[in-house]
N, C-alpha and C positions, 0 to 999 in steps of 0.2 A: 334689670335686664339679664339676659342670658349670660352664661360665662363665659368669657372671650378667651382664645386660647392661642398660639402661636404654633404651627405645623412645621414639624423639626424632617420628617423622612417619611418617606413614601414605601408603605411595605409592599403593597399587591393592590394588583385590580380586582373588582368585583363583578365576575362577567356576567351572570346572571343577574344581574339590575340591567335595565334596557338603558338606564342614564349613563353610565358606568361608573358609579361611586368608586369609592378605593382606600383601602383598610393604611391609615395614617396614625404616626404618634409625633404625639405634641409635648411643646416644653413643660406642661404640666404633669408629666409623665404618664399619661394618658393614652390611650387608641381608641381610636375613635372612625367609625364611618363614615367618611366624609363626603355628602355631596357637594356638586361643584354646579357654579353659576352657568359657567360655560358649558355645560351639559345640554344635548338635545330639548330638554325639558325647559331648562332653563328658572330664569328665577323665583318663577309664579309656583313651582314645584317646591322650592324651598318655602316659599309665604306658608302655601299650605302646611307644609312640613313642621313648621313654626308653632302655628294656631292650633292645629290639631292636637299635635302633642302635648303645649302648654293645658287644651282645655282637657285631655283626656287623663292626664295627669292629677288637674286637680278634678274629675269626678270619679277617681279612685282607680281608675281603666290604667294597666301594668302597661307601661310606656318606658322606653330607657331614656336616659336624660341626654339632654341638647346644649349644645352650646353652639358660638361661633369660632370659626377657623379662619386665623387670619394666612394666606399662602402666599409664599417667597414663590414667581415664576423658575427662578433659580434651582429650585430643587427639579424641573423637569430634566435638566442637564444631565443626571446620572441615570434616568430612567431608558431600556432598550428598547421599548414597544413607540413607535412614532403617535400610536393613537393618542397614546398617555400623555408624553409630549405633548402633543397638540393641547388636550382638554387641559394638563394643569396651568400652561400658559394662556390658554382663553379665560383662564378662572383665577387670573390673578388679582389679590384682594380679598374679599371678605366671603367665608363659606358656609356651609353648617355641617358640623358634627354630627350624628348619633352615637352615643356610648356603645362601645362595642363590648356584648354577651359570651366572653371565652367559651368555649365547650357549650353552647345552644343547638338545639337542634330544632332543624326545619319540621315544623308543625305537620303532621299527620293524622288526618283521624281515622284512620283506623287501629291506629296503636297509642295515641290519645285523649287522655277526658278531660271536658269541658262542663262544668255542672251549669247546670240550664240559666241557673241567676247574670252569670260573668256572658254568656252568652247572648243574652237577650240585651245586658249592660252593650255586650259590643256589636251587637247588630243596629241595636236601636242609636248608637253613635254613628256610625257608617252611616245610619238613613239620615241621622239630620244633618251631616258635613256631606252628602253626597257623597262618599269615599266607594267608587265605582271598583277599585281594586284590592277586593279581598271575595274572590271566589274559591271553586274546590279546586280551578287549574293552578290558582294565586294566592293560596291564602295571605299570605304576610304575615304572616304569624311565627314565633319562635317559643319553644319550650325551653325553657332556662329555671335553675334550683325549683323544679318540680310546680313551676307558674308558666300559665301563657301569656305571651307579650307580644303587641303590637307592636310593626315597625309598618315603613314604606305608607304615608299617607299624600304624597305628593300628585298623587289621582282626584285630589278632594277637591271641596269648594270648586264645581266643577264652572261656577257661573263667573268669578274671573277671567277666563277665557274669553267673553263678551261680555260687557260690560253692560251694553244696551241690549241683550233680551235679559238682562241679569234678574228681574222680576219676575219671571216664570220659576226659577229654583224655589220658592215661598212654598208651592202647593203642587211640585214635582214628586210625583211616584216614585217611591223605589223598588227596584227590581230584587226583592232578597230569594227570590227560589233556588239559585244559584251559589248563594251566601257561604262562604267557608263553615260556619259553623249553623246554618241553617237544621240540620239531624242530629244538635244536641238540645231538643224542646226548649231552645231558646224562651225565656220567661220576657217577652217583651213589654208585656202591659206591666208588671210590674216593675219593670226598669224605666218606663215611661210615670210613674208613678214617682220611682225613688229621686232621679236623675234629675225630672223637669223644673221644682222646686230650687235645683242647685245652681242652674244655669241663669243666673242673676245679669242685670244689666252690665255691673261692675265686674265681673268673671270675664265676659263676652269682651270687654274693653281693656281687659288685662292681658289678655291673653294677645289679643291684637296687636297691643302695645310692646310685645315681646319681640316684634317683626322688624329687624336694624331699617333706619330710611331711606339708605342706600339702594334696599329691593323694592322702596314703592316710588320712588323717586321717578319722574316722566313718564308715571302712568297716562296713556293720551286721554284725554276726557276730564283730565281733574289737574286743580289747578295747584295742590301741592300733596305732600305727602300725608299730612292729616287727612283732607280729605277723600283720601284712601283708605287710610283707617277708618273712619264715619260707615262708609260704603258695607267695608266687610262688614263691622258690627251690625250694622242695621239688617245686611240678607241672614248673617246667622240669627237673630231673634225673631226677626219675618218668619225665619223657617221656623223656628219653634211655636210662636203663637199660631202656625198653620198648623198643627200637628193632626189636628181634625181630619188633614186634609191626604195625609201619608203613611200616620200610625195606624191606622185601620188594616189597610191593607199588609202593611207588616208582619201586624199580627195573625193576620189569615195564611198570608204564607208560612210565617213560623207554624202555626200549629198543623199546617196539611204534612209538614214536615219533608227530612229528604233521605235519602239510605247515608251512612255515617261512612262511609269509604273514600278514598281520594284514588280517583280516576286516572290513571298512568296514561301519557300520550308521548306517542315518539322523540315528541320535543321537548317533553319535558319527565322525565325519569326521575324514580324517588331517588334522593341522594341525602346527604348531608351539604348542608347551605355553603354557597362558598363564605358566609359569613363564620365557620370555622377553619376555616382550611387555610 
């Protein structure tokens, strides 16, 4: 299982995440990113957050490492922001981490490279967990010791959300013309080549397995927590044995390609991530 940790103090919020995660260190001497159950998103955002990164992990894809965060409501008392307040007391109990990247910087491509292999690897990822969020507005992407890393997968496995059209994700399109790294000739067919072989039945149930039963717990529709787990596993290998059905078109958008710039809009201005700040 993941490694469980105990949340000692609360450094900062993270206002730029829509959830508002918030940069924690733990008795392991650790900090750590820690999103919260009682977050707008809520827990299906963590599930995600869970599986994605277990499976992107082990298919080589730069991922920082996860654990759980157990939180004392208790430490919301020293905090002055009431919002803060409110969410670490909604989220008391069991959270997730992301290991936090000292000195990373928010992914830019225009000052950036990505060689086409790692790209194609993390487009052709994004298309089959559905991970809707990583465009050029959003990449979620960080440069850290001269690698790029994924973070923020809690947009994925978008067919949780309903349960009963959950069948349609098998042989659902993806939209990558938008794709953060769509204008680094993304090598997709070859990533579809390397990758597919590695995505084992036993991976796909490991990785699920990784998910505490507390966040799958009174799923409505199912009668316990395993039978939650069944569910994911079975729509992540549906989608991959569909690949027929999605990787086509991937790949025609990777190669129409896109200009390599990252688009500045009022609301969103290049900065440094508040994940170092």
């Amino acid at each position: 299982m993941l490694p469980h940790v105990v949340a000692t103090r609360y450094v900062t919020p993270l206002r730029e995440g829509g959830s508002l995660p918030g940069l924690m260190e733990a008795d392991d001497l650790g900090t750590y990113v820690v999103k919260f159950h009682g977050a707008g998103q809520g827990r299906k955002a963590l599930i995600a957050e869970v599986i994605c990164g277990v499976l992107a992990q082990a298919l080589g894809i730069p991922v920082p490492d996860l654990v759980t965060v157990d939180l004392d409501p208790a430490l919301a008392a020293g905090e002055p922001d009431q919002e803060v307040q409110d969410l670490l007391r909604a989220s008391a109990g069991l959270n997730l981490g992301v290991d936090f990247l000292p000195g990373a910087l928010d992914f830019d491509a225009a000052a950036f490279d990505v060689e086409p292999g790692l790209a194609g690897r993390v487009l052709w990822f994004d298309a089959w967990t559905g991970n809707v969020d990583r465009s050029w507005r959003n990449p979620n992407l960080l440069f850290w010791h001269r690698a790029t890393w994924l973070i923020d997968h809690g947009a994925a496995l978008t067919f949780h959300h309903r349960w009963s059209g959950a069948g349609a994700f098998a042989t659902k399109p993806f939209e990558a013309a938008t794709h953060a790294l769509i204008g680094f000739g993304p090598d997709v067919a070859s990533a579809d080549s390397a990758l597919t072989p590695l995505v084992t039945d036993e991976l796909v149930r490991a990785a699920v397995a990784e998910v505490p039963e507390l966040w799958l717990s009174d799923e409505p529709g199912f009668e316990s927590a395993d039978a939650v787990r069944v569910a994911y596993v079975d729509q992540l290998l549906g989608r991959l044995r569909a690949r027929d059905s999605w990787v086509p078109g991937v790949v025609a958008e990777a190669a129409a390609g896109h200009p390599r710039v990252r688009v500045e809009t009022p609301d969103r201005p290049s900065r440094r991530p508040e994940w170092v700040r």
